[in-house]
N, C-alpha and C positions, 0 to 999 in steps of 0.2 A: 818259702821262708821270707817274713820280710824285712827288709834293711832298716827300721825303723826301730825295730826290738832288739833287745839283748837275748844273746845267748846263754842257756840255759843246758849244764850236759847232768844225765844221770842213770844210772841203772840195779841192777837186782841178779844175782848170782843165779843161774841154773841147775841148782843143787840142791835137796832138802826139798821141806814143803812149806810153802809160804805161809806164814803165820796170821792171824789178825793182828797183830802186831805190826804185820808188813805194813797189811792195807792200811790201816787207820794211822798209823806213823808215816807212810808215804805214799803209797800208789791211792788212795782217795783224794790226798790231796795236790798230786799232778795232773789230775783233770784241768781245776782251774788255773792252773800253771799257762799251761796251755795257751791260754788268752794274754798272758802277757808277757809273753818271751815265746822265741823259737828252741824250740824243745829237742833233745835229741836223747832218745830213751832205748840205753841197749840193753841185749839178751845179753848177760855177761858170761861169755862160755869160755871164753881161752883162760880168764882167772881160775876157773873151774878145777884145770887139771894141774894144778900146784895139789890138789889131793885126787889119788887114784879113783878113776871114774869107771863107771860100766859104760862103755859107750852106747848100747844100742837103748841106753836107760836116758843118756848126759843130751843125746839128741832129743828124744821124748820129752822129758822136759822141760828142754829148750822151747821146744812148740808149744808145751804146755802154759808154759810162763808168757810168752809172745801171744797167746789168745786170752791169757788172762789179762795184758794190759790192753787189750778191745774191748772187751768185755766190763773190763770198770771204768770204759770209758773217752780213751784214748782216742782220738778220730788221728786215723796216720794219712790222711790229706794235710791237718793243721801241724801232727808232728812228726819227726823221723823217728820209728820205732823195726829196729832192725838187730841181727845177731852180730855181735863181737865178731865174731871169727870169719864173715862175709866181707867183713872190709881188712884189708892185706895193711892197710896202714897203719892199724894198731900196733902192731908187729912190728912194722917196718923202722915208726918214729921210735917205739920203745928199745930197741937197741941202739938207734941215735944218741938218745939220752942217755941211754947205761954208761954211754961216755963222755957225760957229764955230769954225774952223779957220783959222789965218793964215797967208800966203803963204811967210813964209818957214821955215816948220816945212813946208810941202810940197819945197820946193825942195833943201831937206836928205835930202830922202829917194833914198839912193842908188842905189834901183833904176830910179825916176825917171833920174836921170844915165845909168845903163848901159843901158836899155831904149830911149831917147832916141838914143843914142849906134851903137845896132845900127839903129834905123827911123829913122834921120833924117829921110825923105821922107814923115812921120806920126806929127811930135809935136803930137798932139792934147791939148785939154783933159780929156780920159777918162784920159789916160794919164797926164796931172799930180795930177787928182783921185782916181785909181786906190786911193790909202792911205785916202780917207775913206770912198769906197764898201766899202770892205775893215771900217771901223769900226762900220759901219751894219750889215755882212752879223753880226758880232761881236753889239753893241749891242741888236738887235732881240730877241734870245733872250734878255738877261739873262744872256748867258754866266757862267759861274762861271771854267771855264777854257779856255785854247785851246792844240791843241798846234800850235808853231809850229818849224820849222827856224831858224839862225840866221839864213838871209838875211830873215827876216819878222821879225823881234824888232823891228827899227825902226819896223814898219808897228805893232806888238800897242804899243810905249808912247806912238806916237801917238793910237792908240785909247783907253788910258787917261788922254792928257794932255783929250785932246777930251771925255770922259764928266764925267770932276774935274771941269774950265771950266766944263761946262752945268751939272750937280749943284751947283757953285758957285754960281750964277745964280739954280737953279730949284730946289732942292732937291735930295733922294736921289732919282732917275728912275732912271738907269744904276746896275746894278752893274759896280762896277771889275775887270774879267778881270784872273785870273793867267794864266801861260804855264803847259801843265800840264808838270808834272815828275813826271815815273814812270819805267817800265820803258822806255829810250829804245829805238825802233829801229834798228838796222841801220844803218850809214851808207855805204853803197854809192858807189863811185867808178868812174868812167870804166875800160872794159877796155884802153884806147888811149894812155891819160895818167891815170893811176892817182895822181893829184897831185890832183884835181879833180873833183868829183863826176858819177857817170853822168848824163843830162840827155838827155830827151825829147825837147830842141831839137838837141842836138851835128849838126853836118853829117856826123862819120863816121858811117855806119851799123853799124861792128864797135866802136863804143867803148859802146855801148848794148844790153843786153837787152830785146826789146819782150816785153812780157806774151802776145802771140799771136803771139810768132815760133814757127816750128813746132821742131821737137826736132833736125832737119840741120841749122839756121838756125841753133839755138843751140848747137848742138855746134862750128860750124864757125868762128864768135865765139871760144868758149871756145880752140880751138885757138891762136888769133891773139893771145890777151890777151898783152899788154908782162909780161914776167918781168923779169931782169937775168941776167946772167950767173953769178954765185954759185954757182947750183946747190944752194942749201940750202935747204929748204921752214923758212923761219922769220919769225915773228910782231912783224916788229921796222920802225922807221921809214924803217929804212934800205934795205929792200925794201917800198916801196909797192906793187908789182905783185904779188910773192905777197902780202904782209899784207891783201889786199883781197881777193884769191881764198879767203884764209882765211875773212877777217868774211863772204863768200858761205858758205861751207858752211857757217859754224858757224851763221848765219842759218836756213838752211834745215835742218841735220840738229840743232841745240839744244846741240852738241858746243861744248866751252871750246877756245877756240884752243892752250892750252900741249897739249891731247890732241890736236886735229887734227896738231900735232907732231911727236908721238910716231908719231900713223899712217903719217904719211907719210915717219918718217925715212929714209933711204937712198936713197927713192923717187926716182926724176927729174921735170921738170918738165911733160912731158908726159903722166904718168900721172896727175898732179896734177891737168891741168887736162883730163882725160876724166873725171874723176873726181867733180869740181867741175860740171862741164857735165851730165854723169850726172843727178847728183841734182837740179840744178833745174830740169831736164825731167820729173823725179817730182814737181816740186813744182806746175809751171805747167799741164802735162797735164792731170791735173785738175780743175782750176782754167779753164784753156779748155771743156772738156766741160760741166762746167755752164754755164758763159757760154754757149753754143751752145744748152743745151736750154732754158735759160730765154726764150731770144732769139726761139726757137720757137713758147714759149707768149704770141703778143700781148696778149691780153687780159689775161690774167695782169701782164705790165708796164704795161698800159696804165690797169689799175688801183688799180697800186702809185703811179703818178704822178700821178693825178686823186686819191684820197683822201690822201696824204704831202703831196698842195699843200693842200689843207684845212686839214689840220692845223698845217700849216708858217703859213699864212696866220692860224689863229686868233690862234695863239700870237706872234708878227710884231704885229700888230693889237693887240693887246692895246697893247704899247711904245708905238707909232707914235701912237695915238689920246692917248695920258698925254702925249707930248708935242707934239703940236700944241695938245692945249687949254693946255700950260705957254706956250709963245711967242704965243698969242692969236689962232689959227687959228679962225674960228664954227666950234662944233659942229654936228653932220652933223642934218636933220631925218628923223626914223626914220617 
């Protein structure tokens, strides 16, 4: 890591199956992240179990998602790409903070309300304290920034309302994350209800591209995506279902929507979306194949995860130890 760059914290749940939505919204564009911050990219598994998991599925997964950020990319020499639940510090710092955190700034947190509201039979205290574990996984790195979609904004100023408080108290320990703002990703929507974003959970299986659906899978999706009637491939709000087929290609081919336009003027909506389907099986293809051959070499992974927990751990440690001796924890005898 070098002391020259800003830090930069983020990650991707262990749940579900990663969407094209992921990729082209984020994990494409933390490659070039890369180069300019020190990056620290976790497996997010302890968030995980705020909803009942299979274990021997929630592990699978886990590995599954940690190969897939190799595989598009990732070099874990340049970043730290490791599992939540390998560094004890996440934990550690987030019950630090649970007391500093007040009941009713959790309560306000709306995903709380809607995740509450879908598990009713499993609102846990994980699932209430969910935003400060989210602060700690932030917190520990000395984040500089985090990129966050909008449904997370509320959880990222909680985070900085909790850092201020303690820093208040105890001094400068925490730095205060921004949200990062750059070159934004992709913002991919549902092929089914094209009002609403693609999502890993949706119960339709055709309103979602999975990242290892195979190329008949995702052709036969693409076939089915909600158009409108119109008949005019145009980049406007008043066709959500082409204007989202659009932001896919131009996603995937780097093409400016007023030219994808142009390609397609006259065209019908069916050539459109062979067309559209086409190319992001040139994209994912790929992209699967590596994931496969990496998946092959165990060792390989297995010691991408033992030395990224290391590291992840040093730097985690570092934080974790400044403030327990801040709140009056005995220091550790060496």
């Amino acid at each position: 890591m070098e002391d020259s760059k800003k830090t930069l914290f983020s990650g991707m749940q262990a749940t579900g199956n990663l969407t094209l939505g992921n990729y082209l919204g984020a994990l494409k564009n933390w490659v070039a992240l890369s180069d300019e911050y020190n990056c620290f990219y976790c497996v997010v598994d302890e968030h995980s179990i705020t909803v009942r998991q299979d274990p021997a599925e929630l592990r699978n997964r886990a590995r599954k998602l940690l190969t897939l950020y190799l595989a598009a990319g990732l070099d874990p020499e340049k970043n730290c790409i490791y599992y939540q639940s390998h560094v004890s510090a996440h934990a550690e710092l987030a019950w630090i903070l649970n007391c500093f955190t007040y009941m009713g700034e959790l309560q306000r947190m709306t995903q709380f309300k809607d995740k509450s509201a879908k598990h009713a039979d499993n609102i846990n205290a994980g699932l209430f304290t969910y935003p400060v574990l989210m602060a700690a996984d932030i917190l520990l790195f000395q984040s500089d920034v985090v990129p966050v979609g909008i449904d997370q904004m509320q959880h990222l100023e909680l985070t900085r309302d909790i850092a201020q408080r303690f820093n208040g108290i105890y001094g400068d320990v925490f730095k205060i994350p921004e949200a990062y703002i750059g070159k934004s990703g992709a913002k991919i929507m549902s092929l089914q209800e094209p009002t609403k974003k693609m999502s890993k959970s949706d119960e339709n299986p055709n309103a979602s591209i999975y990242l290892l659906d195979d190329p008949d899978t995702i052709m036969r999706k693409f076939k089915r995506a909600v158009t409108d009637s119109e008949g005019t491939i145009l980049y406007r709000d008043e066709q959500p279902g082409v204007k989202n087929l659009i932001d896919i290609y131009s996603a995937c081919t780097g093409k400016a929507p007023a030219d994808i336009e142009k390609e397609f003027d006259g065209k019908g909506y069916g050539d459109f979306k062979m067309e559209v389907g086409e190319t992001v099986v040139s994209v994912l293809k790929p992209l699967q194949d590596r994931m496969a051959d990496i998946a092959k070499d165990k060792a390989y992974v297995d010691n991408v995860i033992k030395t990224n927990a290391e590291k992840a751990n040093y730097f985690a440690n570092k934080t974790l130890r400044k403030v327990q001796k801040k709140v009056g924890f005995p220091e550790r005898i060496r």
